[in-house]
Backbone as CSV, one residue per row, in Angstrom:
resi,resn,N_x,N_y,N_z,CA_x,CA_y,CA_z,C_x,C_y,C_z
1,UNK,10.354,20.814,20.351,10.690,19.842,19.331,12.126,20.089,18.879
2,UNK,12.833,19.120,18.939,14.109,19.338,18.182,13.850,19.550,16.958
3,UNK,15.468,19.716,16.191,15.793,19.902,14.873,15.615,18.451,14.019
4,UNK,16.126,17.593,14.646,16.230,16.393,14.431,14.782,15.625,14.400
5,UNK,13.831,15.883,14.991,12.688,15.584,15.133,11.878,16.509,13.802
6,UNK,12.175,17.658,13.270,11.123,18.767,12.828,11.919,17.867,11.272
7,UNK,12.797,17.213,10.835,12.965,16.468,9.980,12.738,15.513,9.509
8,UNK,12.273,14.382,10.692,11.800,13.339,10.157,10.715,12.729,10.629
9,UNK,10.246,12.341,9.245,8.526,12.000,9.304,7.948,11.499,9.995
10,UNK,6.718,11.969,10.649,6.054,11.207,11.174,5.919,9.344,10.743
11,UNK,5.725,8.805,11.799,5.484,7.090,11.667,4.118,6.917,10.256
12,UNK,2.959,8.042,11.436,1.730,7.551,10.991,1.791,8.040,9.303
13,UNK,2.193,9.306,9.213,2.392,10.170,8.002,3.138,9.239,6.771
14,UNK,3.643,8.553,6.827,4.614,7.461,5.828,4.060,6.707,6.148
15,UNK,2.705,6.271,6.693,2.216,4.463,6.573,0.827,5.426,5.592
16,UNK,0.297,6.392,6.238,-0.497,7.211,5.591,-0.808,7.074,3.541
17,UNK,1.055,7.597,3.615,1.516,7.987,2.191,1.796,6.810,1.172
18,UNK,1.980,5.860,2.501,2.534,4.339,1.726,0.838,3.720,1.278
19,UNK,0.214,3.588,2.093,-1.268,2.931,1.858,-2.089,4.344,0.527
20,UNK,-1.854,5.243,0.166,-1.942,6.481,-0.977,-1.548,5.628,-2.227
21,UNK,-0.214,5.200,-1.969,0.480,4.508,-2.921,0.098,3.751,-3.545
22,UNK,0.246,2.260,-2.385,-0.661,0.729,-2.718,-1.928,1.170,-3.466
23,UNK,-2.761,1.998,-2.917,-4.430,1.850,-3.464,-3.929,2.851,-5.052
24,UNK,-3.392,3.865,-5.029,-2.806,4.110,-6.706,-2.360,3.672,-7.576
25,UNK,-1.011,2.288,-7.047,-0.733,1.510,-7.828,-1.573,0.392,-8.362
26,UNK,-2.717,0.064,-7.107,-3.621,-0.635,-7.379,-4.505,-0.717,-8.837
27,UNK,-4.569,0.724,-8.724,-6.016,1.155,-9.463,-5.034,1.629,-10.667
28,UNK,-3.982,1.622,-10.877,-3.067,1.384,-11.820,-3.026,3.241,-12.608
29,UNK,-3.194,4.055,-11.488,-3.034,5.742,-12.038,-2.041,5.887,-11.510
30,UNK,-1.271,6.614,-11.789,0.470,7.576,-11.951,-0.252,8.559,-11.121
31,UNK,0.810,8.921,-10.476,1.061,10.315,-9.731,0.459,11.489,-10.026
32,UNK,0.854,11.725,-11.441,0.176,13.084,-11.934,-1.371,12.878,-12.348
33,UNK,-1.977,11.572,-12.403,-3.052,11.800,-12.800,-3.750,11.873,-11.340
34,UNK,-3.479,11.546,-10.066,-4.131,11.819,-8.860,-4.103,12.899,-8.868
35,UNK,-2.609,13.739,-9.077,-2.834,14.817,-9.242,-3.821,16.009,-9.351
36,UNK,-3.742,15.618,-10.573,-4.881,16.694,-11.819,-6.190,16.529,-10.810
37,UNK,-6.909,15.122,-10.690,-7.936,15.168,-10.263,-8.235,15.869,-8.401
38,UNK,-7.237,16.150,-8.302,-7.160,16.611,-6.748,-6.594,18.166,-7.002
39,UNK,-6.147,19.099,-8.315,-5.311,20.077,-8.813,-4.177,20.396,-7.900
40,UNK,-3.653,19.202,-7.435,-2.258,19.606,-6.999,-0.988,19.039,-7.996
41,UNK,0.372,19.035,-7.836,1.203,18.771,-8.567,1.862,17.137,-8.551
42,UNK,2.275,16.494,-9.364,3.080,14.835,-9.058,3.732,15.445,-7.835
43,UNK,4.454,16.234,-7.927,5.532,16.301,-6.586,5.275,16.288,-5.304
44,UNK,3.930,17.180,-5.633,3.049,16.940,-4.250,2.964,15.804,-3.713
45,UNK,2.145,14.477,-4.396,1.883,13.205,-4.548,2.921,12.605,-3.735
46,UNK,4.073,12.964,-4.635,5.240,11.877,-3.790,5.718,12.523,-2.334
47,UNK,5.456,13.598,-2.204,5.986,13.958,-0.450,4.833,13.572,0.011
48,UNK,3.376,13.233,-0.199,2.697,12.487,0.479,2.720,11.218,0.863
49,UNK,3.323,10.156,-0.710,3.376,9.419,-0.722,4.242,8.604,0.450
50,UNK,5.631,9.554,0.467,7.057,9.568,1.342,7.016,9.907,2.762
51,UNK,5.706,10.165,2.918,5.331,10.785,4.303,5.912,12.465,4.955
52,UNK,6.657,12.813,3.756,7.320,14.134,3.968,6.534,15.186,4.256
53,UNK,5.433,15.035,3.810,3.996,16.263,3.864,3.301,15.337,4.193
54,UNK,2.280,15.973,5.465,1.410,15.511,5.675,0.346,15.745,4.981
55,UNK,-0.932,14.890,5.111,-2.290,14.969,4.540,-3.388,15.846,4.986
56,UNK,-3.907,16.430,5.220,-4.670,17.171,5.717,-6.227,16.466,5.169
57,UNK,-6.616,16.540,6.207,-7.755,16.279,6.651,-9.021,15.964,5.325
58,UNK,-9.450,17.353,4.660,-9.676,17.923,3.808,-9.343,16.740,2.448
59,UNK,-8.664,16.922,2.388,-7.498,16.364,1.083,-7.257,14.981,1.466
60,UNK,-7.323,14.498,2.336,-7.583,12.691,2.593,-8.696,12.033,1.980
61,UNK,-9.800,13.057,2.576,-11.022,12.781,2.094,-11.182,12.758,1.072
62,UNK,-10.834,13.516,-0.133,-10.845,13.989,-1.224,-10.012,12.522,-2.190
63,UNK,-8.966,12.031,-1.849,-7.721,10.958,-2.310,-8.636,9.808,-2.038
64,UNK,-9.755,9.553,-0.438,-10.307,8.991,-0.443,-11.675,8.678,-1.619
65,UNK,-12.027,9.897,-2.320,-13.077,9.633,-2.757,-12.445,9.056,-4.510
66,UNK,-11.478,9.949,-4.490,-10.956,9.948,-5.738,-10.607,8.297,-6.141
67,UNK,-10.041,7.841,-4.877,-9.313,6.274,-4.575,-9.986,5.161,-4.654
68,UNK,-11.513,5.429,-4.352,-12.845,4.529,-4.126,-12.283,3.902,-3.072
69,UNK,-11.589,4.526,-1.918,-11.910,3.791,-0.434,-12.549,4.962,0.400
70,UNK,-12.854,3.968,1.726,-12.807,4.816,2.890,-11.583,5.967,3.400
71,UNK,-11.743,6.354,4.115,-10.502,7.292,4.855,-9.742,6.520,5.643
72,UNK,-10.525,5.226,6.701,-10.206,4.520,7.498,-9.180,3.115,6.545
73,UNK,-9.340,3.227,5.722,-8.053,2.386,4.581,-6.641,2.819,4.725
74,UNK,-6.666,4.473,4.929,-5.285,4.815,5.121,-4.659,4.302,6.168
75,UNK,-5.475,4.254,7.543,-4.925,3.744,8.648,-5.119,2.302,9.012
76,UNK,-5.357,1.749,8.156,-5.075,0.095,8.541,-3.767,-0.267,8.648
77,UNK,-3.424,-1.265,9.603,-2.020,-1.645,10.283,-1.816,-0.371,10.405
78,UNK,-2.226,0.604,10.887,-0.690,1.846,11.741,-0.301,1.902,12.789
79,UNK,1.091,2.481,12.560,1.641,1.754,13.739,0.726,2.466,14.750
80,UNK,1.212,1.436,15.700,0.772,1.325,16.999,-0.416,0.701,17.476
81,UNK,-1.131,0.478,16.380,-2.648,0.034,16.128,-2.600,-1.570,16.913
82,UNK,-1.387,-1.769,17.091,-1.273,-3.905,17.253,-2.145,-4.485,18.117
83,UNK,-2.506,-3.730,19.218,-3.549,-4.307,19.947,-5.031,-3.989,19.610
84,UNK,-5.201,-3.835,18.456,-6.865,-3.599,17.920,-7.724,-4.767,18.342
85,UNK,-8.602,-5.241,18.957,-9.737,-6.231,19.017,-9.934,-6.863,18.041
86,UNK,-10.219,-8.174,17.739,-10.319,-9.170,16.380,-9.096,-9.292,15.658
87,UNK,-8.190,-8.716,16.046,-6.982,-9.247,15.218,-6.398,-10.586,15.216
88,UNK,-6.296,-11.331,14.341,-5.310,-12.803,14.826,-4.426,-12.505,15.584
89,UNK,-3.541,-13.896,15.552,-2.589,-13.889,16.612,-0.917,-13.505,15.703
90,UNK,-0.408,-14.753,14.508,0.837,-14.652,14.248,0.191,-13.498,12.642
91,UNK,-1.390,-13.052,12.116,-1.214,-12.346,10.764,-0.481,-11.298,10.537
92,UNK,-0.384,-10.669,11.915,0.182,-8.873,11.404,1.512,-9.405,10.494
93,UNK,2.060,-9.543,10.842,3.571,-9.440,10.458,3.696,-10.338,8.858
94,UNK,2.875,-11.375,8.566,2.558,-11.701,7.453,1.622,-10.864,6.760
95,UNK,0.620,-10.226,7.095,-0.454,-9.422,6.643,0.575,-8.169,6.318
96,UNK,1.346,-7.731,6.678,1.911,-6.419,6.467,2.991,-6.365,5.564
97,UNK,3.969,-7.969,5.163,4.847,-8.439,4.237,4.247,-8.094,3.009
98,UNK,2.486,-9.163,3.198,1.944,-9.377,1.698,1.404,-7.802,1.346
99,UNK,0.919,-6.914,2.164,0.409,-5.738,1.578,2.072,-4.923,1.038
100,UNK,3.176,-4.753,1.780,4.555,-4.341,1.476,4.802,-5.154,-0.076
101,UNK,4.339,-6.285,-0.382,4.623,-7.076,-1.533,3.721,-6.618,-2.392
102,UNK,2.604,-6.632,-2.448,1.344,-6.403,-3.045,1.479,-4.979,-3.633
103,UNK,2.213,-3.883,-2.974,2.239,-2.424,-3.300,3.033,-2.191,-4.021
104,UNK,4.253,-3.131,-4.119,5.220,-3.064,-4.925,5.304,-3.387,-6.479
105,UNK,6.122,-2.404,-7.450,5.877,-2.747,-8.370,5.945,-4.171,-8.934
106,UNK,6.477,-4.788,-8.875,6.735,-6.466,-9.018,5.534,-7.220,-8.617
107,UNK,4.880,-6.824,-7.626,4.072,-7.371,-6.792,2.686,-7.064,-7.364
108,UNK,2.435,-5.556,-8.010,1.323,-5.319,-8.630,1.421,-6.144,-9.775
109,UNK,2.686,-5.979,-10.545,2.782,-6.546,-11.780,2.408,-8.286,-12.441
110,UNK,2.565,-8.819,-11.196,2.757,-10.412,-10.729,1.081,-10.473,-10.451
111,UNK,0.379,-9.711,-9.688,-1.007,-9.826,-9.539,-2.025,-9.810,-10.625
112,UNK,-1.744,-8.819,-10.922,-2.342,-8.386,-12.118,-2.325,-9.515,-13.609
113,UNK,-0.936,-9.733,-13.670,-1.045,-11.181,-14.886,-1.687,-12.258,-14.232
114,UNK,-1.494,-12.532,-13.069,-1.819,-13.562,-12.249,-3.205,-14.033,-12.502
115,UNK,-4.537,-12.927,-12.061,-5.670,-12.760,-12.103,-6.080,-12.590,-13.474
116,UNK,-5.286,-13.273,-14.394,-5.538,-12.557,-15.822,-5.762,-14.182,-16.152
117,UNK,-5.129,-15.056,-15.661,-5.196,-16.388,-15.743,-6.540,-16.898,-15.626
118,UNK,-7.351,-17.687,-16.894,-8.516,-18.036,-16.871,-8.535,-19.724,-16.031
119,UNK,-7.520,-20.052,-16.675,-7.829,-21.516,-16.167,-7.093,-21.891,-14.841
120,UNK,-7.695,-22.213,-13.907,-7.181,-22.717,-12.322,-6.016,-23.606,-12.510
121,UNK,-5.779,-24.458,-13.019,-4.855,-25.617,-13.447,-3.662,-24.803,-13.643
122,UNK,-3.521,-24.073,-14.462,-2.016,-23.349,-14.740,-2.261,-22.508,-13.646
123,UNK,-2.721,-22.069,-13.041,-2.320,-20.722,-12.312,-1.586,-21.828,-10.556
124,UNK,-2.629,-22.923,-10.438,-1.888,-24.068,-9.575,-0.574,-24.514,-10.315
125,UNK,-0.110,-24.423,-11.180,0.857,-24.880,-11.727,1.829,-23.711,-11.379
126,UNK,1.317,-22.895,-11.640,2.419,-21.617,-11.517,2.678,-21.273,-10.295
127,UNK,2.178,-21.314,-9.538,2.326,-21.812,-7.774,3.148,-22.326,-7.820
128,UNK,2.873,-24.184,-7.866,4.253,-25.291,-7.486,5.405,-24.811,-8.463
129,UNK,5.844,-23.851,-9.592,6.699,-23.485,-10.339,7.335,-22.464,-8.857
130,UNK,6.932,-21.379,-8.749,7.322,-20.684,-7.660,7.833,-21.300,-6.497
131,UNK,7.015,-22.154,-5.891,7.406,-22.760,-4.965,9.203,-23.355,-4.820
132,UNK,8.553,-24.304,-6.134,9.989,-25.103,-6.499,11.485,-23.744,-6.742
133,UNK,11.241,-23.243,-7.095,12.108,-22.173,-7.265,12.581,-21.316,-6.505
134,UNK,11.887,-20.860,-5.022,12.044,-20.508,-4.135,13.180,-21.493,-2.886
135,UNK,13.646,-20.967,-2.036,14.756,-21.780,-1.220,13.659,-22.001,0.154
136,UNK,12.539,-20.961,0.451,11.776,-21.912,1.270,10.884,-22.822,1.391
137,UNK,10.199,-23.482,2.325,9.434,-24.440,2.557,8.012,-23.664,2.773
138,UNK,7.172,-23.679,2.086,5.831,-23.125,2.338,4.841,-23.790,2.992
139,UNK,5.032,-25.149,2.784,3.604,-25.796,3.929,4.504,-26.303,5.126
């Protein structure tokens, strides 16, 4: 193994740390509180998160239980995965935007009020508002 290689992260290890993320930001806990419940440190968290440290086995399971997913959640879309059976044809690359959007703070933040919306009428309204405001063409 090179030097150059023993530095930078694995592919799978940073889609790993990134899908850690999404399902934390999801469930709307901070770093240090995965933490505590796993007794490792925030800092830890984020070289997982960053793909800098890997996960061990052990301790997946554990993020898994803590996370309320499967283990097999971490590895959805990883790379290399593209030829999986049942996949559509043009979703990956949209499917992998909206989860990249969805994980993001803006993106949690935007969901979250979003789904907070009781009445269908404004939340369709707030759509064609977006729409109109946006420079692309959506249908």
């Amino acid at each position: 193994m090179t030097e150059d290689n023993k530095k930078k992260p694995n592919p799978i290890d940073i889609h790993v740390g990134s899908r850690i993320r999404l399902r934390r930001n999801m469930l709307g806990m901070s770093q240090e509180k995965l933490g505590e419940n796993l007794g490792i440190t925030f800092q830890q968290i984020q070289k997982y998160e960053k793909g800098t440290n890997r996960v061990g086995a052990s301790r997946l399971q554990a993020i898994a239980s803590i996370l309320g997913v499967p283990v097999a959640f971490f590895f959805e879309d990883a790379p290399g995965q593209e030829a999986v059976a049942g996949r559509g044809f043009a979703e990956d690359a949209s499917m992998a935007f909206a989860v990249e959007f969805c994980g993001s703070a803006e993106g949690l933040q935007l969901n979250r009020a979003f789904v907070k919306i009781a009445d269908a009428k404004v939340r369709r309204r707030i759509i064609e508002l977006v729409k109109a405001l946006s420079a692309d063409d959506f249908d």
